[in-house]
MARMI-214596 format. One record per residue (C-alpha): residue in three letters; x, y, z; residue number from 1. Coordinates in steps of 0.5 Angstrom, whole numbers, always signed. Layout:
REM MARMI-214596
+---------+-------+-------+-------+-----+
: residuo :     x :     y :     z : num :
+---------+-------+-------+-------+-----+
:     Ala :     X :     Y :     Z : NUM :
...
+---------+-------+-------+-------+-----+
REM end
This chain:
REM MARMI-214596
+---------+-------+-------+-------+-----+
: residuo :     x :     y :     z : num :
+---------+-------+-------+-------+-----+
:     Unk :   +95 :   +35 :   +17 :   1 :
:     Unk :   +93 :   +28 :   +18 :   2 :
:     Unk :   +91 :   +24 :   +11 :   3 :
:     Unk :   +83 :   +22 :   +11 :   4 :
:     Unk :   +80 :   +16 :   +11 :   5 :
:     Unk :   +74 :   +13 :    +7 :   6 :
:     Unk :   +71 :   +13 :   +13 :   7 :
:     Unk :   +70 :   +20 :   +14 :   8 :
:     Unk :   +65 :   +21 :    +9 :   9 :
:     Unk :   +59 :   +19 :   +11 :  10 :
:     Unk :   +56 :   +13 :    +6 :  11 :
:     Unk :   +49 :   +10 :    +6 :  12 :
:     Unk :   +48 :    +4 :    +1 :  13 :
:     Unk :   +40 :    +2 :    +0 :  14 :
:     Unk :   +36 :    -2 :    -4 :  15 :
:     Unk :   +29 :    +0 :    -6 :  16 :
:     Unk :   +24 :    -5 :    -8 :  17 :
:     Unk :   +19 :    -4 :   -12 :  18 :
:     Unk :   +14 :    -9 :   -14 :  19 :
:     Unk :   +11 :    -8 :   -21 :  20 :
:     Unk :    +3 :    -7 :   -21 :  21 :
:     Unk :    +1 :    -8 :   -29 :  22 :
:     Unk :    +5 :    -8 :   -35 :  23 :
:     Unk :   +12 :    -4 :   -34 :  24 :
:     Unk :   +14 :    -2 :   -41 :  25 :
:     Unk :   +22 :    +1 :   -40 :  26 :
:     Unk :   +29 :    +2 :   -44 :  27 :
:     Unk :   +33 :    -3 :   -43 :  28 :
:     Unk :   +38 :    +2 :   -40 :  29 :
:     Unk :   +33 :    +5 :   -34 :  30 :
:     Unk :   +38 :   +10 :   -31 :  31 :
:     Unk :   +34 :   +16 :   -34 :  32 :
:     Unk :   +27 :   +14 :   -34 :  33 :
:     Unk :   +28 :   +13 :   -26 :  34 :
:     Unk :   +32 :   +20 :   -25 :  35 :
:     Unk :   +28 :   +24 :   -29 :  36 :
:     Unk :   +22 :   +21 :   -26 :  37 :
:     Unk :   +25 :   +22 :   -19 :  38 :
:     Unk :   +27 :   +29 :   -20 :  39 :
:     Unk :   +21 :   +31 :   -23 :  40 :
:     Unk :   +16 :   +28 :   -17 :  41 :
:     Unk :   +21 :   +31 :   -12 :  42 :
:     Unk :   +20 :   +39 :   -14 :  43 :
:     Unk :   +13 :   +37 :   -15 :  44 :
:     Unk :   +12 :   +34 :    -8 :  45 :
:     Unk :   +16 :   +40 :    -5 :  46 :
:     Unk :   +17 :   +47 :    -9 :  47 :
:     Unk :   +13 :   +53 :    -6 :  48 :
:     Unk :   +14 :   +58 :   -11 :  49 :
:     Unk :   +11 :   +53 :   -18 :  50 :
:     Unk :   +16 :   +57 :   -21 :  51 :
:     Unk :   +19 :   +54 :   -28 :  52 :
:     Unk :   +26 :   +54 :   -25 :  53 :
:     Unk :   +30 :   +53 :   -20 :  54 :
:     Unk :   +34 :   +59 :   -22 :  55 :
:     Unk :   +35 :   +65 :   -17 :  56 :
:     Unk :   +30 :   +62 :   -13 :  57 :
:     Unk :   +30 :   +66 :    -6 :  58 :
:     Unk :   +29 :   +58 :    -2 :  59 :
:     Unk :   +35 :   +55 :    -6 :  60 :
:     Unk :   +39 :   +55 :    +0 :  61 :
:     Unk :   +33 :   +51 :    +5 :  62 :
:     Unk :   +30 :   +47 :    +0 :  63 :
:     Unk :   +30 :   +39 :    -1 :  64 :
:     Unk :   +29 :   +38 :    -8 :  65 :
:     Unk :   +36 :   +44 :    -9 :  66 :
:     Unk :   +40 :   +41 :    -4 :  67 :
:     Unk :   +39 :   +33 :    -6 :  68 :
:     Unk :   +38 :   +35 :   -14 :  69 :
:     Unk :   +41 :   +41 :   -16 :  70 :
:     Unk :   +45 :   +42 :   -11 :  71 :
:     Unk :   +48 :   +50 :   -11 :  72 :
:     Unk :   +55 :   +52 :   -13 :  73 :
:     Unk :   +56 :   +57 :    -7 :  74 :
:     Unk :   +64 :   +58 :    -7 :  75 :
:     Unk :   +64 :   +63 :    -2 :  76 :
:     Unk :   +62 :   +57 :    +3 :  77 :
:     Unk :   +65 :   +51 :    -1 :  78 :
:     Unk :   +72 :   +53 :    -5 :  79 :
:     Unk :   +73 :   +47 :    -8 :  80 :
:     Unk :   +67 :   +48 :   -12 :  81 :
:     Unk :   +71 :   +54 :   -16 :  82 :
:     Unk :   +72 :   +50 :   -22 :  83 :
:     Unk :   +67 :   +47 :   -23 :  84 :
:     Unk :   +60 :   +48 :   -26 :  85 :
:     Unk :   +56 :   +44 :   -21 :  86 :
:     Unk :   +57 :   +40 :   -15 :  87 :
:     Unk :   +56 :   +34 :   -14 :  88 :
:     Unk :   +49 :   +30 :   -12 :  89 :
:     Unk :   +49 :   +27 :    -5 :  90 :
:     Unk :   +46 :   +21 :    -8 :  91 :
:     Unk :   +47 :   +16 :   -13 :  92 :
:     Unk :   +41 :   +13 :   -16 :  93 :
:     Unk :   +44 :    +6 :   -20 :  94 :
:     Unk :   +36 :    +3 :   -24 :  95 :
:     Unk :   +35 :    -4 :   -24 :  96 :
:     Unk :   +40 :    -8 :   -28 :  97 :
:     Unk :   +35 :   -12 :   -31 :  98 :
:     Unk :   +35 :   -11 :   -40 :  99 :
:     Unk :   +29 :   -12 :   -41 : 100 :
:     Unk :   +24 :    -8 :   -44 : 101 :
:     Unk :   +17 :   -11 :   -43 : 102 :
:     Unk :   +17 :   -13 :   -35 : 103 :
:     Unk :   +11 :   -17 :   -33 : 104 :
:     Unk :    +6 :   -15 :   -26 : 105 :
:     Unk :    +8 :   -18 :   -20 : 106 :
:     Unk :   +16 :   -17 :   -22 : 107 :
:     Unk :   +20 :   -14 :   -16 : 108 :
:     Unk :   +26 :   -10 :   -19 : 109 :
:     Unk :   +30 :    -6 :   -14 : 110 :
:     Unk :   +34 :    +0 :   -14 : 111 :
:     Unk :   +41 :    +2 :   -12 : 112 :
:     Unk :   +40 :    +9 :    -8 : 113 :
:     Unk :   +47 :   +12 :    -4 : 114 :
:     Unk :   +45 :   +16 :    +0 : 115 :
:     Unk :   +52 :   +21 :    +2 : 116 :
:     Unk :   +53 :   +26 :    +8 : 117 :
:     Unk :   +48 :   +30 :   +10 : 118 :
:     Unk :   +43 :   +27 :    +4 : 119 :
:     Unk :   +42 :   +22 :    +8 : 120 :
:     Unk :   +38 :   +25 :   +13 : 121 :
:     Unk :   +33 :   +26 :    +7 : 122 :
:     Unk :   +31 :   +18 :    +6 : 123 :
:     Unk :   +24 :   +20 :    +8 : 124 :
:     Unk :   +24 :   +25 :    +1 : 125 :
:     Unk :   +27 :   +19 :    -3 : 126 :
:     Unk :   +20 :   +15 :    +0 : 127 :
:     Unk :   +15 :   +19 :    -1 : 128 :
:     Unk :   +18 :   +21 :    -7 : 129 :
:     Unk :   +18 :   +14 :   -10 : 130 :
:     Unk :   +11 :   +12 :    -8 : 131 :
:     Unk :    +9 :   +17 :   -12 : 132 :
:     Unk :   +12 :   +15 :   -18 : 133 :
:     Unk :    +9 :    +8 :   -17 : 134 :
:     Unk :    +2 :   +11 :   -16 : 135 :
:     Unk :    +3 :   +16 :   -21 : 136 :
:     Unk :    +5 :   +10 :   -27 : 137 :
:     Unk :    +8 :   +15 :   -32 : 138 :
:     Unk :   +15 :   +12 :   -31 : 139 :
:     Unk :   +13 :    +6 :   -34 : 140 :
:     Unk :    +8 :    +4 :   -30 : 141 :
:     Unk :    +5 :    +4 :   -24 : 142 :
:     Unk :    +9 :    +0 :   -18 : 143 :
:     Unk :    +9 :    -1 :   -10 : 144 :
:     Unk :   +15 :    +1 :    -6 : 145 :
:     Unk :   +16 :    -6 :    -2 : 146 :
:     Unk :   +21 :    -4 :    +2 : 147 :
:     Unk :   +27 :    -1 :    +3 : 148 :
:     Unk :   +34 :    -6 :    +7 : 149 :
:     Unk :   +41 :    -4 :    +7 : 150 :
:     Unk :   +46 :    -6 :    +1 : 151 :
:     Unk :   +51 :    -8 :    +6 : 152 :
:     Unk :   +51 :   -13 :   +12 : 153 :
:     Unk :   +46 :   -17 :   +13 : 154 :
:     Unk :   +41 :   -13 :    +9 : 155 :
:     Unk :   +38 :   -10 :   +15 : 156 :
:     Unk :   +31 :    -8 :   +14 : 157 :
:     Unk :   +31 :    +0 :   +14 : 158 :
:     Unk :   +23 :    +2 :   +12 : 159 :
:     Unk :   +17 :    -3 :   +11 : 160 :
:     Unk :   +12 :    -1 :    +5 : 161 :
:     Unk :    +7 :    -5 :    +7 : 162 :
:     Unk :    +6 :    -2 :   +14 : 163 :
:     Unk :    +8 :    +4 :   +12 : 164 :
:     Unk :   +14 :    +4 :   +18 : 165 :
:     Unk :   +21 :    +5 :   +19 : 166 :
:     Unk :   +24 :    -1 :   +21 : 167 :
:     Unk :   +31 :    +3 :   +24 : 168 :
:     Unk :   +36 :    +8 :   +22 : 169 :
:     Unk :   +40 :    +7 :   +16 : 170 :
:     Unk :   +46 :    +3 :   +17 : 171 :
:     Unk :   +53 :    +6 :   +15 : 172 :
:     Unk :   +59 :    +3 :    +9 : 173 :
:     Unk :   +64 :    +2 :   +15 : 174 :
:     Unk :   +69 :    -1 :    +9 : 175 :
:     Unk :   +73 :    -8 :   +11 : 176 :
:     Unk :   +80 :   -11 :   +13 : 177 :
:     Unk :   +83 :   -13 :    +7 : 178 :
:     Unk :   +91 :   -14 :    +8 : 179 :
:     Unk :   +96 :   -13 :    +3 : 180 :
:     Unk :   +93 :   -12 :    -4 : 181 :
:     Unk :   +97 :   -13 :   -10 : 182 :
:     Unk :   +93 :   -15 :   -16 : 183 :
:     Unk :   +85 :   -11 :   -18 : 184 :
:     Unk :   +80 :   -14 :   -22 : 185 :
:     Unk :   +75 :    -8 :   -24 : 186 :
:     Unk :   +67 :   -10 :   -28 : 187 :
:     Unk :   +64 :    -4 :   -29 : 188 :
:     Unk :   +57 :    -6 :   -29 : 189 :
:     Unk :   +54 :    +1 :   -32 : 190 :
:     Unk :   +56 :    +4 :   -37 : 191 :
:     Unk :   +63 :   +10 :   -35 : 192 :
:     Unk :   +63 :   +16 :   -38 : 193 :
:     Unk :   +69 :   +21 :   -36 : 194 :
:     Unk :   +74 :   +26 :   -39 : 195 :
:     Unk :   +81 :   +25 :   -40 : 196 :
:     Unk :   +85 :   +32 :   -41 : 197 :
:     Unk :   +78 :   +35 :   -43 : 198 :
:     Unk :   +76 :   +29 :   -48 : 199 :
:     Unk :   +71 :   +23 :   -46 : 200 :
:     Unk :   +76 :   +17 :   -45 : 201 :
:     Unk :   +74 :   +11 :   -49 : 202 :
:     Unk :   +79 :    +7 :   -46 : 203 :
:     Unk :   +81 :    +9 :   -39 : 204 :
:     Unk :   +87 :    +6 :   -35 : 205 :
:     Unk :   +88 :    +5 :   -27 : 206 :
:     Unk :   +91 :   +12 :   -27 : 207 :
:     Unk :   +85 :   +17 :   -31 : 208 :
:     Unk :   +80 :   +13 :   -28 : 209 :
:     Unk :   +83 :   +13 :   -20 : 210 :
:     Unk :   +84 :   +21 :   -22 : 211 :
:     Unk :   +76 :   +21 :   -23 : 212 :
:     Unk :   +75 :   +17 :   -17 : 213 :
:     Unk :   +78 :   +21 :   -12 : 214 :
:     Unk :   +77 :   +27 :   -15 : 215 :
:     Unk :   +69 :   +26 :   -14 : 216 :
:     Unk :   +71 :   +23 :    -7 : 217 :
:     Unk :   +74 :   +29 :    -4 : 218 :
:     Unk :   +69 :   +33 :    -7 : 219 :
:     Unk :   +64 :   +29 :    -3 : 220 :
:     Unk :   +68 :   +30 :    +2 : 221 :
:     Unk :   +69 :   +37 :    +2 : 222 :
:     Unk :   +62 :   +39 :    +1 : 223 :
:     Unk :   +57 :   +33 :    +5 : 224 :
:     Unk :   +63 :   +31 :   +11 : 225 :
:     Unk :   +68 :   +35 :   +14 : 226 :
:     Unk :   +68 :   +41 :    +9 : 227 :
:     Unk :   +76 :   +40 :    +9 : 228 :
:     Unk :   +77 :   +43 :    +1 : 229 :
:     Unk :   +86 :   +40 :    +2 : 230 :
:     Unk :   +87 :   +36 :    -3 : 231 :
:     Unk :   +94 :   +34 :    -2 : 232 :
:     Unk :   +92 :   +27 :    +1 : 233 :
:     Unk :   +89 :   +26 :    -6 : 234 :
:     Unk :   +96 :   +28 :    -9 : 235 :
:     Unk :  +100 :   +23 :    -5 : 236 :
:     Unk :   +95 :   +17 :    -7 : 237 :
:     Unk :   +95 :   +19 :   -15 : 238 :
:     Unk :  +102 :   +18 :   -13 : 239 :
:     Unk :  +102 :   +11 :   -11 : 240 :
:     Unk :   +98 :   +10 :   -17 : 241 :
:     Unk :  +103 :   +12 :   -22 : 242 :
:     Unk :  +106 :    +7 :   -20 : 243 :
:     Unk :  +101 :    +1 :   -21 : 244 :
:     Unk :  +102 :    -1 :   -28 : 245 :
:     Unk :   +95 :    -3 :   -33 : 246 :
:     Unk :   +94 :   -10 :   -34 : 247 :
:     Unk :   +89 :   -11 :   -37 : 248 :
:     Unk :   +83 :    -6 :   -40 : 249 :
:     Unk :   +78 :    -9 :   -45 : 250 :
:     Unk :   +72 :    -5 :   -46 : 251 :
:     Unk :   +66 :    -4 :   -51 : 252 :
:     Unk :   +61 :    +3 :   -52 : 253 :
:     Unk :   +56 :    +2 :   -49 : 254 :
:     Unk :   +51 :    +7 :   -54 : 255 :
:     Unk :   +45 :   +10 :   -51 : 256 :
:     Unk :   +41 :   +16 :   -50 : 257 :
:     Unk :   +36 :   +21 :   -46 : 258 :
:     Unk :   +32 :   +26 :   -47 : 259 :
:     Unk :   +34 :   +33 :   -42 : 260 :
:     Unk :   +28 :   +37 :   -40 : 261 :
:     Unk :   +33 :   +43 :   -39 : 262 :
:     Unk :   +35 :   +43 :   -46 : 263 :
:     Unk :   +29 :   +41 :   -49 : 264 :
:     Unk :   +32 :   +35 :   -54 : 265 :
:     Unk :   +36 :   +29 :   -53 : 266 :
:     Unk :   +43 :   +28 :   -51 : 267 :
:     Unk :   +48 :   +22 :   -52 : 268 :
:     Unk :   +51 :   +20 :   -45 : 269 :
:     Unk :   +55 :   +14 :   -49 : 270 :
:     Unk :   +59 :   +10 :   -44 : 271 :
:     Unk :   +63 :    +4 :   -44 : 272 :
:     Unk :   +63 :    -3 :   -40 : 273 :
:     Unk :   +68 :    -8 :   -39 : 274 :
:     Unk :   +73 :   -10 :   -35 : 275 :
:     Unk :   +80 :    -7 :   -32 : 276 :
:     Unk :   +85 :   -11 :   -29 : 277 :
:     Unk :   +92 :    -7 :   -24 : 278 :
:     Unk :   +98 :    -9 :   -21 : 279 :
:     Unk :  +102 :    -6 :   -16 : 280 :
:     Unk :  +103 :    -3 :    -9 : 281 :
:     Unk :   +95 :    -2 :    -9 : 282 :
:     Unk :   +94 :    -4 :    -1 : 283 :
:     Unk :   +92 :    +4 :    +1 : 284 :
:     Unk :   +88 :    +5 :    -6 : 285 :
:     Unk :   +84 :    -1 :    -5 : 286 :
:     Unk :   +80 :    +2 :    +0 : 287 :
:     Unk :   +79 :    +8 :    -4 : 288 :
:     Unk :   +77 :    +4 :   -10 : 289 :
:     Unk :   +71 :    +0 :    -5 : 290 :
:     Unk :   +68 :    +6 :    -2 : 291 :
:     Unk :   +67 :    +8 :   -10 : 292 :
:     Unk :   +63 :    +1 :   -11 : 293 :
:     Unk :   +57 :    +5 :    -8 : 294 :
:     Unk :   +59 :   +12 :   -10 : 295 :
:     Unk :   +61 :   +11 :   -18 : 296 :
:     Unk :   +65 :   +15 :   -22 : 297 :
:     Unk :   +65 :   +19 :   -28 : 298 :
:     Unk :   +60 :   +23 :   -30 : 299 :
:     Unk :   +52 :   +21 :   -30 : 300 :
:     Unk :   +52 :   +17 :   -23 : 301 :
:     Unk :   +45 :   +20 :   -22 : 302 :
:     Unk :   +43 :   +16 :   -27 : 303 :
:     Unk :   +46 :   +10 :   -25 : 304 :
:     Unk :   +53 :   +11 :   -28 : 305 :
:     Unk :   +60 :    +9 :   -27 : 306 :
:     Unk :   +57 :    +3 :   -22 : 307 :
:     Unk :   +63 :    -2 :   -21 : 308 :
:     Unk :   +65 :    -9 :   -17 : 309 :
:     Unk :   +71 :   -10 :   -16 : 310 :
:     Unk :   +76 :   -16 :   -13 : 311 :
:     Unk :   +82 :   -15 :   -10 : 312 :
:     Unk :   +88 :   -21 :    -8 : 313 :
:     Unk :   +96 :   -21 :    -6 : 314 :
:     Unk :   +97 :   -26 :   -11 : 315 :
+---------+-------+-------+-------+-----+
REM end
């Protein structure tokens, strides 16, 4: 069977910008704000039932806001998911990566949204949702959506808030020619938080972070591209990256929390933030590692988290 590529995923890098319309009173770190704002909004703006929960809901498999926002374990039709408690979101929402909390009128932020597999096709949802939240000001305060342009490339225009229109179809991530890469520098730009033999880890290294990477990709893949659940080609990769070596790992605790809706109390979501350095045969893993600067990795990517950039040579 041949061994995919980042390429038969799907991936829809975008940014959201948004122009604050009055006082904007937000955390320092805004991911919860803007999902828990997001997610709510979107059940409101499509739910049929008004049932308080999601939870055996006869529409699960057909509504817009299950398949986006919680999307449903079927391991009948997914095998991949056995394992696992819940699947994995087809967007990452990373919120303006700006520290402060008090932000005056006429400011623009802007949002990084992915949109993965089939998720794309719910850009005009992700819209409508956000021009709700901007007009509705309980999530920091009231806001425009100005418009929306592709993270990659050019940074083509793809909707026009101002005239209400779409400008085009979202471009795709298509990835980029690189040649022999022996040394990687990673930043992480949102705090990481992922476990490590069932322990959060407070100092990853190349290798436990590329497990966490690829194992979301191949999820990703399994459940929003081609539906191929084999995961030998992930092996073969894990392989390579037993024999890249740690260079460098310097990284701080990123402290914070958010309070969970479900759980009716607040949840630490601590991370870490700094800079990893690798070296090795890295040409193959290289690509994988970039398709991950859109997807993030670890857990809480809806909310921004485990957002990277990375810089590769053959020095």
């Amino acid at each position: 069977m041949p061994q995919p590529s980042p390429l038969s995923l799907r991936v829809s890098p975008l940014c959201f910008r948004i122009e604050t319309l009055g006082p904007f009173r937000v955390p320092e770190y805004k991911g919860a704000l803007f999902r828990g704002g997001f997610g709510q909004y979107f059940r409101d703006m499509v739910c049929v039932t008004r049932a308080p929960m999601c939870t055996n809901c006869p529409h699960l498999s057909t509504c817009p806001y299950s398949t986006v926002f919680e999307t449903p374990v079927i391991p009948s039709q997914f095998s991949v998911l056995r394992k696992y408690p819940n699947a994995p979101h087809p967007f990452v929402l990373v919120p303006p990566l700006d520290g402060r909390t008090a932000i005056p009128p006429q400011t623009i932020l802007e949002l990084g949204v992915t949109l993965i597999g089939r998720g794309i096709d719910y850009l005009p949802h992700f819209i409508q949702v956000f021009d709700g939240m901007g007009r509705d000001g309980r999530y920091g305060g009231r806001f425009r959506l100005r418009s929306v342009v592709s993270a990659v490339g050019l940074g083509r225009l793809v909707y026009d808030g101002m005239t209400r229109r779409f400008a085009g179809e979202p471009p795709l991530w298509v990835g980029e020619e690189t040649g022999p890469v022996r040394r990687m520098a990673v930043e992480f730009l949102t705090p990481l938080r992922m476990r490590t033999e069932g322990r959060y880890n407070s100092r990853p290294d190349f290798v436990a972070i590329t497990q966490a990477l690829l194992r979301r990709i191949h999820l990703l893949q399994a459940i929003y591209g081609d539906g191929e659940a084999d995961s030998e080609w992930v092996h073969e990769l894990l392989r390579q990256a037993d024999q890249v070596k740690t260079r460098r790992a310097e990284f701080r605790m990123y402290a914070w929390d958010r309070m969970s809706g479900r759980q009716g109390r607040r949840v630490q979501m601590d991370g870490v933030i700094g800079v990893l350095e690798a070296e090795g045969e890295l040409t193959e893993l290289a690509g994988w590692w970039r398709m991950g600067e859109w997807l993030s990795v670890g857990s809480g990517t809806s909310m921004g988290m485990g957002r990277y950039r990375m810089r590769v040579g053959g020095w």
